[in-house]
C-alpha positions, -999 to 999 in steps of 0.1 A, spaced: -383 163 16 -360 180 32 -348 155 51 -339 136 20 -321 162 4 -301 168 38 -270 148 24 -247 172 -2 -245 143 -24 -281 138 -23 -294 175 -32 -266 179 -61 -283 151 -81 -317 162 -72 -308 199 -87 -291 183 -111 -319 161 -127 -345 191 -122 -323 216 -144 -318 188 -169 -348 166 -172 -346 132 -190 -313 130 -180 -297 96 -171 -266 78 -150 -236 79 -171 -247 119 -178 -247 124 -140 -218 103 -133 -198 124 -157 -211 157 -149 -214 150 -112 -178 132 -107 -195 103 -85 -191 70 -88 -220 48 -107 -226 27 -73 -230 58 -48 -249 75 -77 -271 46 -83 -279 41 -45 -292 76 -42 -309 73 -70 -328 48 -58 -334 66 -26 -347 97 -46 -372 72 -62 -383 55 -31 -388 86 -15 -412 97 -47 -390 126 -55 -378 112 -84 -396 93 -112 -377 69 -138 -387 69 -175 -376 37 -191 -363 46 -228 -361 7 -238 -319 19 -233 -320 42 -203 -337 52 -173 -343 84 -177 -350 107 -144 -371 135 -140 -385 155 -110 -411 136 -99 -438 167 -100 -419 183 -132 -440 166 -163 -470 148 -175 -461 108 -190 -462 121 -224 -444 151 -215 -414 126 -197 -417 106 -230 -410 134 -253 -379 144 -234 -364 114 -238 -367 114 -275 -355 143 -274 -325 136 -253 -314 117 -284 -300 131 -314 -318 116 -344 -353 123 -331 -344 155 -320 -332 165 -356 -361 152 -367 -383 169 -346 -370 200 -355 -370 198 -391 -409 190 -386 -415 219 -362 -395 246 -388 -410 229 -422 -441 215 -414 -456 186 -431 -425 164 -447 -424 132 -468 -402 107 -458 -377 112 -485 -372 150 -476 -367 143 -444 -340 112 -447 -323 147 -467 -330 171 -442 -317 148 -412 -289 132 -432 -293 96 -418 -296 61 -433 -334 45 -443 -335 24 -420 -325 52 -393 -349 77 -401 -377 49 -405 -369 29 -370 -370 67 -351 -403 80 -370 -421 46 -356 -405 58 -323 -414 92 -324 -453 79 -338 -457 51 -317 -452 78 -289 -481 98 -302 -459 128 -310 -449 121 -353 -484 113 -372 -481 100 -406 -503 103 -437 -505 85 -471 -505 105 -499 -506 85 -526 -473 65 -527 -457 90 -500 -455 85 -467 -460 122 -453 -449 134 -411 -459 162 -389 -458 172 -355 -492 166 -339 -487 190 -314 -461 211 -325 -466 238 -300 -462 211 -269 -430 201 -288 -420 237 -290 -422 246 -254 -403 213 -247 -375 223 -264 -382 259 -246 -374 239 -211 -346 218 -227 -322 245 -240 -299 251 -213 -295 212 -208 -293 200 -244 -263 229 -252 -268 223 -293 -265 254 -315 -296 244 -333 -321 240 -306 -301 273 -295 -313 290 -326 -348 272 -330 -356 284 -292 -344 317 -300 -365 316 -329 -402 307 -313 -394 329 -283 -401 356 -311 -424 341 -329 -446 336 -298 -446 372 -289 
């Protein structure tokens, strides 16, 4: 290992993808200041070299440390790398059980918005759904998993409101 990480280049994008997990190439580019084709080659030399591990989104790879988290765990990041699920997410973690209509008011995004990034979020095994009734009704199946998640994310997602929700657990938890 260390004889990968012996080029500058090389160890500042490792360090950088293990303090922000889920992370992907434009975010390095910009925050790194290298250019997408020198990025992208050690990139790929971090993967071949099984120090890195690539998460496909269905938009982005996503990279991660390649001993920092579990599939599911990789998967939930990069939901909530994005802002609609994460929004979501959070709402469910603070309020609990939701129905879809409270929620499209909580989140503040269009129908089809909220239902195309609920099937994400359930199809990941993270959002379950119930009927009740007419209502279609969402929780966090594991909202503790989710919690500590966002615990790990803070400091790389810099939003006020995971800011406060982290601040709030932290207490809770206690």
């Amino acid at each position: 290992m260390d004889e990968v990480l012996s080029l500058e280049s090389r160890r500042k994008i490792y360090e950088f993808v293990v303090m922000n997990p889920g992370t992907y190439l434009r975010e390095m580019e910009r925050s790194l200041d290298m250019q997408p084709g020198l990025l992208s080659y050690h990139l790929d030399h971090l993967e071949s070299k099984q120090l890195l591990r690539i998460e496909d989104d269905g938009y982005r790879k996503r990279y991660f440390a390649s001993t920092d988290f579990r599939l599911k765990d990789r998967r939930t990041i990069s939901l909530l790398r994005l802002e609609s699920p994460r929004r979501i997410l959070m709402h469910l973690l603070v309020n609990g059980s939701t129905p879809f209509k409270d929620l499209q008011e909580s989140v503040g995004v269009s129908k089809s918005t909220l239902s195309y990034n609920l099937k994400k979020l359930t199809k990941a095994g993270i959002v379950l759904v119930e009927r009740n009734e007419r209502e279609m009704i969402y929780r966090v199946e594991d909202r503790d998993e989710v919690a500590d998640i966002l615990v790990v994310l803070q400091g790389s997602l810099q939003n006020d409101a995971v800011d406060r929700f982290v601040d709030i657990w932290r207490k809770l938890s206690r």
